[in-house]
N, C-alpha and C positions, 0 to 999 in steps of 0.2 A: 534386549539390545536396542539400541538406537531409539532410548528415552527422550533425549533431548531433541532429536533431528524432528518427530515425530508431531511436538510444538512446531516447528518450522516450517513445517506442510500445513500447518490451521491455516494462514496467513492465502497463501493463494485459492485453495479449497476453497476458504471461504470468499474471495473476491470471483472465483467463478462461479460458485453458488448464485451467490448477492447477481451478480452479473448475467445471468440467465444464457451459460453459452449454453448451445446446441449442438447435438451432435454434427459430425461430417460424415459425408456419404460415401466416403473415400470406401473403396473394398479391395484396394492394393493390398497387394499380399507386405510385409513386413522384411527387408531383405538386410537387416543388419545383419553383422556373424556376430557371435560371441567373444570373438576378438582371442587370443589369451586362453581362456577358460580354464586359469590356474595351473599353470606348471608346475606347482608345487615345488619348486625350489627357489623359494625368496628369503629371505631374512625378514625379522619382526617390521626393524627400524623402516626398510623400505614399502614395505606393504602398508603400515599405517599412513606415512606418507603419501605414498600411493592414494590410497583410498580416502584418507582426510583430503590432499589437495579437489578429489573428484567433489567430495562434500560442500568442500566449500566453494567451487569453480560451477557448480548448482546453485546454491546459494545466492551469491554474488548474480547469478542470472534473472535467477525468481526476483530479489531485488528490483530489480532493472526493469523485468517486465511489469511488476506491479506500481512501479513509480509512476508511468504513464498509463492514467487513463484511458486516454482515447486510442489505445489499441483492443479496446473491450468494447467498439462498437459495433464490429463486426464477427461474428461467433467463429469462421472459419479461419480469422484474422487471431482469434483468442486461443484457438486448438495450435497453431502454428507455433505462438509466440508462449503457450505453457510446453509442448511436446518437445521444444528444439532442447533445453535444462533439462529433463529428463530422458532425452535419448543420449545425449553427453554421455551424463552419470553413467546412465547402462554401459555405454558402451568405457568409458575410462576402467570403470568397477570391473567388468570383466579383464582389460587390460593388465590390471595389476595380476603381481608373480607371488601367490600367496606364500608363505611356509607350508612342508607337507603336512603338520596336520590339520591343514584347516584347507586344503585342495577342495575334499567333496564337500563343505559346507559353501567355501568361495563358489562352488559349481552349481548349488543351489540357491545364493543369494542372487548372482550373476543371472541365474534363469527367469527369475522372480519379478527384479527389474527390468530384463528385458521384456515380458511380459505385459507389464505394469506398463512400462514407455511404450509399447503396442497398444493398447488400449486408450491411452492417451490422445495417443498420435489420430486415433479414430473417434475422437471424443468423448471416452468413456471417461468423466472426471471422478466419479467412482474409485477409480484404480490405484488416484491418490492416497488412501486410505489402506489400501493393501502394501502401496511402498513403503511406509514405514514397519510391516510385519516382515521383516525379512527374518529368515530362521538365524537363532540363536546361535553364536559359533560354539564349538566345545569346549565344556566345563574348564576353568584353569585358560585356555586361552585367549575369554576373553578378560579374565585378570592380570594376567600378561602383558597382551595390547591394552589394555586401558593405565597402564602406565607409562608404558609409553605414546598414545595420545595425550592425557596427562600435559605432557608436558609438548606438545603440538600445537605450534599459531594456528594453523589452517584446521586441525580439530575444533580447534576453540573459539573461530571464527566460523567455520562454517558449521558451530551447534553439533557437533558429532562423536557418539562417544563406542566403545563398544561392551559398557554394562548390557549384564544379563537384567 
């Protein structure tokens, strides 16, 4: 799952690499909710929507921050300006009202990124690397939604698919 997106993460990974941030000493605890955490009564059409718009409204941000350099001179400045796109995401991804059989998978993805945007937000840039392992959804559904992302501007724009 999420072949393509997983290209999309090299891009800033690697400017913070290159760029030598540092962690933050921050030890706040993490107070987002889960938001949603899958109702399990969505429809296909809306869930991909859902979920592709968060993709690519990530995307579009990563963009953004890596366009301007000189917000990579200061490491605290770097944790901020990558963490803000990835607690989005977490937090949109969870939002979305999955179909029921993909509830407990939406409930482990959603955990995963939150997670991951935790880590982040503390500047573990490490974590990047786990956000694109989000668990596979089940068998048949992601054939499903990957037809209809398929045929999704915002899938297609924001690099996001959901091949196994």
């Amino acid at each position: 799952m999420f072949q393509q997106w997983r290209w999309a993460l090299a891009l800033p990974v690697a400017a913070v690499v290159l760029l030598g941030a540092c962690g933050d000493d921050d030890d706040s605890g993490d107070s987002r909710s889960v938001g949603n955490s899958g109702g399990g009564t969505g429809s296909d059409e809306k869930y991909v929507a859902d979920i592709c718009s968060a993709f690519k409204k990530m995307s579009d941000s990563l963009t953004k921050v890596t366009s301007d350099p000189s917000k990579f001179s200061d490491p605290k400045q770097v944790i901020t300006q990558f963490s803000k796109p990835f607690e989005q995401l977490a937090k949109d991804f969870a939002n979305a009202n999955p179909p029921k059989d993909l509830k407990e998978w939406h409930k482990e993805a959603s955990k995963t990124l939150n997670q991951g945007s935790a880590a982040i937000k503390k500047g573990d840039f490490e974590a990047l690397q786990s956000l694109g392992e989000l668990p596979d959804p089940p068998k048949g559904a992601d054939e499903r939604l990957s037809k209809i992302a398929d045929k999704n501007k915002d899938c297609q724009d924001g690099n996001f698919d959901f091949k196994n």
